[in-house]
C-alpha positions, 0 to 999 in steps of 0.5 A: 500500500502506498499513501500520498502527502504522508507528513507523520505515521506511526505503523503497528502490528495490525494498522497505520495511523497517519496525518495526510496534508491537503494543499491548495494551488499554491502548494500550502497546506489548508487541511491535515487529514487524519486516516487509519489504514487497517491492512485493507480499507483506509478511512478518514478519522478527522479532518482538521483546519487552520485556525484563520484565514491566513494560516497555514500547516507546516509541520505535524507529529504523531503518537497513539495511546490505545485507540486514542492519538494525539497530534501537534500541528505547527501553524504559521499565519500572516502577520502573526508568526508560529504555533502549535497545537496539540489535538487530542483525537478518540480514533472510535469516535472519530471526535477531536478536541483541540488540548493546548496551544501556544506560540512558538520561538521559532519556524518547524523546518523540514530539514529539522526533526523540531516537532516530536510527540512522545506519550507517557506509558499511562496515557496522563501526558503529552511531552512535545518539542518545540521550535526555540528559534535559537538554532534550526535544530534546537527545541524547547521541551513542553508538557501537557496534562491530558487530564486538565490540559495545563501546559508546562515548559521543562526545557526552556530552550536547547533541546539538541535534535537531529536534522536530515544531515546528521549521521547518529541515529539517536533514539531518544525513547527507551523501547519501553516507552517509559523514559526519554533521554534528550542532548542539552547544549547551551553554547551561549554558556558553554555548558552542554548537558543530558537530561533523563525524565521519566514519562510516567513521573516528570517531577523528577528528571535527571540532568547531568553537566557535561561543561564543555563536553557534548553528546554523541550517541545516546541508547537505552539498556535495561536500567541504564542509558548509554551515552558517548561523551566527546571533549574538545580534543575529539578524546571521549569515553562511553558511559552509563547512566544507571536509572534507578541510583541516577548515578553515572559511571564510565565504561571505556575511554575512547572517541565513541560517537554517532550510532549506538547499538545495544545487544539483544541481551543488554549486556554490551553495545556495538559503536563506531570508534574513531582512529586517531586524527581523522574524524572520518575514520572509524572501526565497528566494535563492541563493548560489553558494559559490565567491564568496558572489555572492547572487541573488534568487529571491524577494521573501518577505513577512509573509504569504507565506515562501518556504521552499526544499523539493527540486530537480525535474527540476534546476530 
């Protein structure tokens, strides 16, 4: 099957729910069209409208909680600037209901992954990145009650996010869908940062300071998230941060960056280490977390980067 004007998805085991934008002659779009694909028959859930005459949908994300999915759309109108709105959308009823929405720091970008939506694993909240306007790939971090749909910033700005030419694949959620893990970086201050929240309880995150020092490739293994940590120097280590004793500890050194890879069993990852002076240069290995012991997996060379993708069949 294949869809057309496709702007957010979210495929499962037995349908697709996607947000589909309508555009008018001038290739703007005046209509987000929400649709559930079953495996045989696509049907139109909802269809949603700007807010005035002038505006226009630019960007759309999407999660689904059960049969109830929530959607933000970024609008911009003329003369009056972004926002976004978050809409709240019962796929049986096929009834929406507009939750929250605000002004934005900055335009949603299509180069730039700005607009994300994750729902907490009780379906009580909504965490959204906005865009800051600071950078094209920095966010502020919003979170939306869906009981009383009282809105509140976590993150005021600096919420490092990936754009179209980014090599590391980093995934932000755990596949639990219990905790996020987001890049802080603040380079008016000089200091970068990691922030941890749980999804179910957001009164509690847990940031780390990394001063000069920046992010590379973020995973989750059970009860840790695993992080490359990079210095100035290009020098770095692979650390963990253990979740329930929020205490963080470091498992080899090394110039660890982009993709991280946890084995099916969750006792080592798979990275690109760097080799020496030349960035582009990087060897596939694997590391096992409880005692930082490295093992090749492959020799990388400048015209051949090994870049660690997905486990098939456990291999």
């Amino acid at each position: 099957a294949s869809f057309d004007d496709v702007t957010t998805y979210v495929l499962e085991d037995n349908r697709a729910v996607f947000v589909r934008f309508y555009q008018n002659a001038r290739g703007e779009a005046v209509e987000a069209a929400i649709l559930l694909w079953d495996g045989t028959d696509n049907r139109e859930i909802l269809t949603l409208t700007p807010t005035g005459e002038t505006c226009r949908f630019t960007s759309a994300a999407l999660a689904l909680h059960g049969d109830q999915a929530a959607v933000v759309l970024g609008q911009r109108c003329t003369n009056q600037g972004t926002d976004w709105q978050l809409y709240t959308v019962d796929l049986n009823e096929r009834m929406g209901t507009l939750a929250a929405s605000a002004d934005t720091g900055g335009v949603y970008l299509p180069y730039a992954r700005t607009n994300n939506i994750w729902l907490s694993p009780n379906g009580t909240y909504a965490y959204i990145t906005v865009p800051d306007g600071v950078t094209s790939r920095t966010a502020s971090l919003v979170l939306v009650n869906l009981t009383d749909y009282s809105v509140l910033t976590l993150i005021d700005r600096q919420v490092l996010l990936p754009h179209h030419e980014d090599p590391r694949r980093v995934r932000v959620q755990s596949p639990d869908g219990a905790w996020l893990a987001l890049p802080i970086t603040s380079p008016g201050n000089n200091r970068n940062g990691l922030t941890v929240i749980e999804l179910n309880d957001p009164s509690m995150p847990v940031r780390l300071d990394l001063a000069l020092d920046t992010i590379g490739g973020i995973a989750f293994a059970p009860n840790n998230v695993v992080y490359a940590e990079i210095n100035a120097n290009g020098d770095g280590s692979l650390n963990a941060l253990d979740l329930t004793a929020g205490t963080t500890r470091r498992v080899l050194r090394g110039n660890f960056q982009d993709s991280l890879l946890i084995t099916p069993d969750g006792s080592g990852v798979v990275a690109q280490l760097y080799a020496g002076d030349a960035p582009y240069y990087s060897d596939l290995v694997g590391v096992t977390l409880g005692d930082g012991v490295l093992s090749p997996l492959y020799t990388g060379n400048p015209a051949n980067r090994a870049q660690p993708l997905a486990w098939v069949h456990g291999s």
